[in-house]
LOTOR-391051 format. One record per residue (C-alpha): x, y, z; residue number from 1; residue in one letter. Coordinates in pm, whole numbers, plus 50000, padded with zeros to 5 digits. Each point is the difference from the previous one (the first is absolute). Layout:
BEGIN
PT/X/Y/Z/NUM/a
...
END
This chain:
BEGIN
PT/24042/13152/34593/1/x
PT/50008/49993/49628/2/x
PT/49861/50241/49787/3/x
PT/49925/49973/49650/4/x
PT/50004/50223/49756/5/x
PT/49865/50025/49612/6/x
PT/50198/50115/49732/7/x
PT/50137/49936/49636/8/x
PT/50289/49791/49939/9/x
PT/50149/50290/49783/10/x
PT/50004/50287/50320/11/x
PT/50334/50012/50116/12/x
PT/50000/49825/50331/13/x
PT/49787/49664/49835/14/x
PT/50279/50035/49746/15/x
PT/50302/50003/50264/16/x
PT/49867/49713/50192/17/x
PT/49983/49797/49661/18/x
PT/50316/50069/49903/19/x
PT/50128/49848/50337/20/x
PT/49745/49729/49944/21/x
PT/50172/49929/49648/22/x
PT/50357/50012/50138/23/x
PT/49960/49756/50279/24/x
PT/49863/49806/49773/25/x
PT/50260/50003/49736/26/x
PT/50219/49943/50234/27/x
PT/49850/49690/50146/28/x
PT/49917/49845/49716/29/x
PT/50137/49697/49837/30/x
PT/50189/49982/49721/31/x
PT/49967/50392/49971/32/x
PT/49711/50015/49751/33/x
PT/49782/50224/50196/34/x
PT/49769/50184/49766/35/x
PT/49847/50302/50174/36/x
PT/49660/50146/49901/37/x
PT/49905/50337/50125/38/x
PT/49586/50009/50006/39/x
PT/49777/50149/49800/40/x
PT/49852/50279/50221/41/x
PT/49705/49980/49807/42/x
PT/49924/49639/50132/43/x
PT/50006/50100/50366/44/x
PT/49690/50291/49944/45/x
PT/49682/49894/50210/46/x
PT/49845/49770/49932/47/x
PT/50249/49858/49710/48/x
PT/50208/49967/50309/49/x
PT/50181/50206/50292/50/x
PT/50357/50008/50102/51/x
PT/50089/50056/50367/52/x
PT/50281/50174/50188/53/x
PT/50072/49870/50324/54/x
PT/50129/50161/50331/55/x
PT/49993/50345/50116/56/x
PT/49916/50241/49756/57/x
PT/50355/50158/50023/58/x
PT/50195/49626/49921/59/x
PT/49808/49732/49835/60/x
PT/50160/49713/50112/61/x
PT/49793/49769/49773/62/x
PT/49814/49945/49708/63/x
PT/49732/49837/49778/64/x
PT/49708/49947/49767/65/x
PT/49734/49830/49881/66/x
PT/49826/50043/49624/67/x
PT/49730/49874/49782/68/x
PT/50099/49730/49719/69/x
PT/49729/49778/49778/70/x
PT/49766/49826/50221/71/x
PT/50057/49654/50091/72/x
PT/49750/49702/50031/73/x
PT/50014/50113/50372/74/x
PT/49909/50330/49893/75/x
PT/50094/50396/50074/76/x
PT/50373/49890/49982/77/x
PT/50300/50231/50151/78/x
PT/50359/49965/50007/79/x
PT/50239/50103/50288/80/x
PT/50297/50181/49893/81/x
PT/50308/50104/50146/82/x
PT/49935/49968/50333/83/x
PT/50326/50118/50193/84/x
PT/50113/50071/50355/85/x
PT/50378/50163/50042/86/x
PT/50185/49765/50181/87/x
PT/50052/50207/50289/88/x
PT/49602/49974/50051/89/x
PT/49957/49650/49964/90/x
PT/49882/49730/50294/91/x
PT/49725/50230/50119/92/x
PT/49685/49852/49833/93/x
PT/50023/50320/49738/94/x
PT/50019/49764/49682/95/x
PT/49652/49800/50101/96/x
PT/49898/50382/50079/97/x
PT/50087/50121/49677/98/x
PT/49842/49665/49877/99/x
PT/49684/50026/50231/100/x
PT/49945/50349/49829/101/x
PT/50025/49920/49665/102/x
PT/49742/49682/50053/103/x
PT/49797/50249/50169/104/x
PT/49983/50216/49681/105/x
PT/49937/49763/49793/106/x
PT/49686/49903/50114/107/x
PT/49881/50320/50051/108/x
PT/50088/50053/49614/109/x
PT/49755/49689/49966/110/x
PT/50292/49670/49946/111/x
PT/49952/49607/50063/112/x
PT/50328/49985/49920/113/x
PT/50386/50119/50117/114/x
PT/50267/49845/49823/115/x
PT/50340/50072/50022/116/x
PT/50359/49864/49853/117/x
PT/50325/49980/50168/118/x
PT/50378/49855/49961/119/x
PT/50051/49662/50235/120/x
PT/50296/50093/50154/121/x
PT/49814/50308/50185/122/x
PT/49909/49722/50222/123/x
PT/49820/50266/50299/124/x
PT/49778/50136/49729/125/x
PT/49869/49696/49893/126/x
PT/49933/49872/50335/127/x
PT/49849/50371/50074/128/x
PT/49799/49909/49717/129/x
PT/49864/49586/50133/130/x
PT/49944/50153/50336/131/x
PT/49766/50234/49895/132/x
PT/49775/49780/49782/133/x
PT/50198/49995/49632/134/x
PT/50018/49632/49825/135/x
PT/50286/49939/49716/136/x
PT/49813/49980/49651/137/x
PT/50151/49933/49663/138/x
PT/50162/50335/49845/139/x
PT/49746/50279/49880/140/x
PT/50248/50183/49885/141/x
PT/50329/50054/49834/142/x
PT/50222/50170/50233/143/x
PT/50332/49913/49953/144/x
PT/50068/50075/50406/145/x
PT/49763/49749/50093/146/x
PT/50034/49616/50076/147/x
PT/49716/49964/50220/148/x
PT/49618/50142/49969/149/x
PT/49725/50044/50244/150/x
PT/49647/50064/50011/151/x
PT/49759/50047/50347/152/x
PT/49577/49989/49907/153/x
PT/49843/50297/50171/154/x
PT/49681/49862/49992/155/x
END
């Protein structure tokens, strides 16, 4: 069973996992242009937004977070960020967990609205993200990470 956990991006253990997060990604990446961005604790406060350890309290094994931006036409919009399993935890349903949560918190913290952006060649992600109800939409943002955006109503 998974167990989540709140905290701040800035504590130590949210920072560790991040830092793995940013690596793998670097590493992955094409062309080697990566361009890591450590969140602003500030943004993941309820009900701005919450960030989530997952896994036993004594390893997270996993990641993410959800937090406010301008409303939308849709509404109370969120964004998904950083969602991350280590990949010695992945295959066990803890991503659409981790996923699950977040959706879960935003509504209680009143959205219509999760969106979310991510790179195409993290091709499990993105079908993690059409299996649980996201659509692609035109870019909301400016991430230079990103080459595909997603948005799932919560109405």
């Amino acid at each position: 069973m998974l167990e989540f956990r709140d905290a701040s991006p800035a504590d130590p253990e949210s920072h560790a996992i991040l830092v793995e997060y940013f690596a793998l990604r670097a590493a992955e990446f094409p062309g080697g242009s990566y361009t890591p961005t450590f969140p602003a604790p500030g943004a993941f406060i309820p009900p701005a937004g919450v960030f989530l350890l997952a896994g036993p309290e004594e390893a997270a094994v996993g990641c993410g977070g959800i937090r406010r931006l301008d409303d939308s036409d849709a509404g109370v919009r969120y964004e998904v960020k950083h969602l991350f399993l280590r990949p010695e935890a992945r295959g066990q349903g803890w991503g659409r967990a981790i996923l699950e949560e977040l959706e879960r918190r935003a509504r209680e913290f009143g959205a219509t609205e999760l969106v979310l952006d991510t790179h195409h060649t993290l091709e499990s992600a993105g079908a993690l993200y059409e299996r649980s109800g996201f659509e692609s939409i035109e870019a909301y943002n400016h991430n230079p990470n990103a080459t595909r955006w997603y948005r799932k109503l919560l109405l």
